[in-house]
C-alpha positions as CSV (number, residue, x, y, z in Angstrom):
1,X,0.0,0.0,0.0
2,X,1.8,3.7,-1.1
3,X,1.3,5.9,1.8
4,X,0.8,9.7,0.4
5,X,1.5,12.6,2.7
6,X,-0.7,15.8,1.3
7,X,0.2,18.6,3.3
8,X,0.6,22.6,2.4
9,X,0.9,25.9,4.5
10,X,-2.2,27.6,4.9
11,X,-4.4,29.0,2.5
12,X,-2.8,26.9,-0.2
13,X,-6.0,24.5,-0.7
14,X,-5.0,21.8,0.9
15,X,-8.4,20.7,2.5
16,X,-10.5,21.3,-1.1
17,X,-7.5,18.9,-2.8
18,X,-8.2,16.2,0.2
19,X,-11.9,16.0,-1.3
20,X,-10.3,15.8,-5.2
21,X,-8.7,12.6,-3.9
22,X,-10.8,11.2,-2.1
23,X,-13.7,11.8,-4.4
24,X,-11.1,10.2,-7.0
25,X,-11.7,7.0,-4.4
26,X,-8.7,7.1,-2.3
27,X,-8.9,6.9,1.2
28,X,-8.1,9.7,3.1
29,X,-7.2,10.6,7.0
30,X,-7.9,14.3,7.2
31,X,-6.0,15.9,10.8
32,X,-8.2,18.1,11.5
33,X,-11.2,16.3,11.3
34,X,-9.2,14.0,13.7
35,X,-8.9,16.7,16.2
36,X,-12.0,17.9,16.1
37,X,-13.5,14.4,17.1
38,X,-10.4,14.3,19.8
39,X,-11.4,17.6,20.8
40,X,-15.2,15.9,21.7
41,X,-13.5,13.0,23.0
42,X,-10.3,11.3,24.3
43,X,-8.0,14.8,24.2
44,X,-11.0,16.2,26.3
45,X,-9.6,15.6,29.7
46,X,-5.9,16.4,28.9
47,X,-6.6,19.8,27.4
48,X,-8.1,20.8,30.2
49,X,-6.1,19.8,32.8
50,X,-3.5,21.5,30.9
51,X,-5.5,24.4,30.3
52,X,-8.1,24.9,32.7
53,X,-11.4,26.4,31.7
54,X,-11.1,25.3,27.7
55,X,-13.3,22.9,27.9
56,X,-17.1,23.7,28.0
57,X,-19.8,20.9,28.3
58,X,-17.6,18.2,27.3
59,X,-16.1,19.9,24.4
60,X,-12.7,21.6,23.9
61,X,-13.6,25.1,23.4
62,X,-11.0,26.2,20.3
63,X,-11.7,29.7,20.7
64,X,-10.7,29.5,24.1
65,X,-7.9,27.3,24.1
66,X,-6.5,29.6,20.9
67,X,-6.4,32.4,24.1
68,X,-4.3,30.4,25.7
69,X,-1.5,29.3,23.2
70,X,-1.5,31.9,20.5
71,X,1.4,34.1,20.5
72,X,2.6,31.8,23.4
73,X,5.4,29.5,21.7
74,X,5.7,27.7,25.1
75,X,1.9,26.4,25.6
76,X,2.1,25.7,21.4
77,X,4.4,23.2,22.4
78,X,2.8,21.7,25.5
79,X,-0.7,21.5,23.4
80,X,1.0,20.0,20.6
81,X,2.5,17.3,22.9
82,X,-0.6,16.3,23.8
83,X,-2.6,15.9,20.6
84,X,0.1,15.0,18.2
85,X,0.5,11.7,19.8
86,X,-3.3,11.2,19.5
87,X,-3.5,12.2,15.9
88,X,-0.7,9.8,14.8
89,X,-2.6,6.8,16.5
90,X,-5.8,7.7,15.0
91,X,-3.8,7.8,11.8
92,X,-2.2,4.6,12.8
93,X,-5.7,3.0,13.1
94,X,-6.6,4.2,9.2
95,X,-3.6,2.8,7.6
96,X,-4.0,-0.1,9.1
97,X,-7.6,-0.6,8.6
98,X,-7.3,0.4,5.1
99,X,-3.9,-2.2,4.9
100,X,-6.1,-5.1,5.7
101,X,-8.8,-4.3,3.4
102,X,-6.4,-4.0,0.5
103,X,-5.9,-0.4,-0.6
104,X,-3.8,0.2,-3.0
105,X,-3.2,4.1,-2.2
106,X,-4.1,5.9,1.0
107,X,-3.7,9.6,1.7
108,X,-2.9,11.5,5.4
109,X,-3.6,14.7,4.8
110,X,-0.9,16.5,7.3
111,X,-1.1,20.3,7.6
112,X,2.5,20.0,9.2
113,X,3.8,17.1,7.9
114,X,7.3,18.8,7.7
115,X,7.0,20.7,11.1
116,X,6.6,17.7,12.5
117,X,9.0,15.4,11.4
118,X,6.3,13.4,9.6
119,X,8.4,12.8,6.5
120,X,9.3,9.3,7.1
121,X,5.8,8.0,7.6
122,X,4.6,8.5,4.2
123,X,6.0,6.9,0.7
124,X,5.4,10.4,-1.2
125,X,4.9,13.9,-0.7
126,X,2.2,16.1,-2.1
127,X,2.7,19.7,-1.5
128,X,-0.3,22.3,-2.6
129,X,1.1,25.6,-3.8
130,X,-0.3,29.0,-4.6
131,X,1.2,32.2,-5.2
132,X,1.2,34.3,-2.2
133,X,-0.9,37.3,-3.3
134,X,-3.7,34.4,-3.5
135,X,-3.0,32.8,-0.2
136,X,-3.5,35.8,1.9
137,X,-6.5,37.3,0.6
138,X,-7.7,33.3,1.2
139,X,-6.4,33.2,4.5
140,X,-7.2,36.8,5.3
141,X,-11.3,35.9,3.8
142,X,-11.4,33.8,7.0
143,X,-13.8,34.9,9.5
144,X,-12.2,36.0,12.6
145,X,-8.8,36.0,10.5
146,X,-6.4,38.8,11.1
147,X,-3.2,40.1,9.2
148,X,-1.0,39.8,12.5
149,X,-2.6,36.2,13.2
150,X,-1.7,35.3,9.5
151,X,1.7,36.0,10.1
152,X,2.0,34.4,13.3
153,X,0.6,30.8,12.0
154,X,3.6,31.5,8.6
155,X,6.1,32.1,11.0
156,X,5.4,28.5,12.6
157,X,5.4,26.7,9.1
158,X,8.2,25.3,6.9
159,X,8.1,28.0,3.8
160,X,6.0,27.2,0.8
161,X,9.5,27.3,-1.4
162,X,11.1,24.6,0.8
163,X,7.7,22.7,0.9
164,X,8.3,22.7,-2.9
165,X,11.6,21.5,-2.9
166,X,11.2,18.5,-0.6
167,X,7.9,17.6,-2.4
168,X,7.5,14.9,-4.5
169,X,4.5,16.0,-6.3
170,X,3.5,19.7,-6.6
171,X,-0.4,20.6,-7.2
172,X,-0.9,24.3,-8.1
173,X,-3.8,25.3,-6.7
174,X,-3.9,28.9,-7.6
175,X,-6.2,28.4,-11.0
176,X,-9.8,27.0,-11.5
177,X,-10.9,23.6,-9.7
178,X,-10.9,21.4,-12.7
179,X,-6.9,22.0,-13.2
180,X,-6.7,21.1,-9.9
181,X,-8.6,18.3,-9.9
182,X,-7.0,17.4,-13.6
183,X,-3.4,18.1,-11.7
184,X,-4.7,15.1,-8.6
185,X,-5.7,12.9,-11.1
186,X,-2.1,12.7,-13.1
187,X,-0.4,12.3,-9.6
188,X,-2.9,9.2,-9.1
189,X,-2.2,8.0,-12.2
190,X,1.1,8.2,-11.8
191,X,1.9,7.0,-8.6
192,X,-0.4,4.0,-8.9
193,X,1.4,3.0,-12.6
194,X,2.9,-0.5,-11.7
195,X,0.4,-1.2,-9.1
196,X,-1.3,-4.4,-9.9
197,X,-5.3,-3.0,-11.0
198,X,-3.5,0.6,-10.5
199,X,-6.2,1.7,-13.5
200,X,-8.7,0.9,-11.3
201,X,-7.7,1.2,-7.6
202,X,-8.8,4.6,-7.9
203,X,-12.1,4.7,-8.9
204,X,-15.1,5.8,-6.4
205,X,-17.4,3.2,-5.9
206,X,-20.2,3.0,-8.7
């Protein structure tokens, strides 16, 4: 089974290029929606002992718990230690599920796969790339989204040009849907040439 990490910094379209694939029938692991479920479940009771008064009626709060770490390198750190671990296992739990059933291509979608030392769990590397004019009005279209913000959550992630570099496959996601849809297709196609029933390991269900 080929193990694809898709992973780009923020605003690059990483999340709409997750649903290209996996509407293209690959399975995909998506982090966030992993932390969002941990967030409503197991990481519940670390993140707040950690960081008292996040958690509201069972749920981590993410409004409230961004209070507490942004700007704040330190408690980035000490929340990260507690919900990378969980996200890796929940990852763990996909590959292998998807292993035993016989996929021939699975995807993690990583925001920080390079951050994070996550290169060596995956086979290849799919980076999503836009120019930058058209990642920050993106980014900055987000509700609640500031310039300073912006440049805080950049300053934490690898650079776009070294992203590039260590990528194995590069989608450009700065023009229209279909070319980026057309652009996860080829990669498909090519990383699945070889693959016994490669043509058709792909294909969503009928």
């Amino acid at each position: 089974m080929i193990v694809v990490g898709l992973t780009g910094s923020i605003g690059m379209g990483k999340s709409a290029t997750a649903r290209m694939f996996a509407e293209a029938g690959v399975p995909v692991h998506d982090s966030d929606e992993a932390v969002h479920r941990l967030y409503a479940g197991a990481a519940v009771p670390l993140v707040e002992a950690a960081f008292p008064g996040t958690a509201v009626d069972g749920v981590v709060d993410r409004a409230r718990l961004g209070g507490h770490v942004l700007g704040d390198p330190a408690a980035l750190k000490k929340l990260e230690a507690i919900i990378h671990p969980l996200v890796r296992a929940d990852a763990d739990a996909f590959l292998l599920r998807h292993r035993t059933a016989g996929a021939p291509l699975v995807l993690l979608d990583i925001p920080l796969l390079f951050e994070t030392g996550g290169r060596g769990r995956v086979d290849k590397v799919v980076v999503v790339s836009a120019p930058a004019d058209i990642q920050r009005t993106r980014v900055l279209a987000r509700p609640g989204m500031t310039a300073e913000k912006f440049e805080q959550i950049l300053a934490r992630q690898v650079p776009d040009a070294q992203k590039r570099r260590m990528a194995d496959f590069v989608i450009d996601t700065g023009h229209s849907f279909d070319q980026t849809r057309a652009a996860v297709a080829t990669v498909i196609a090519e990383l699945l040439k070889g693959v016994p029933g490669g043509d058709n390991a792909a294909a969503p269900p009928p």
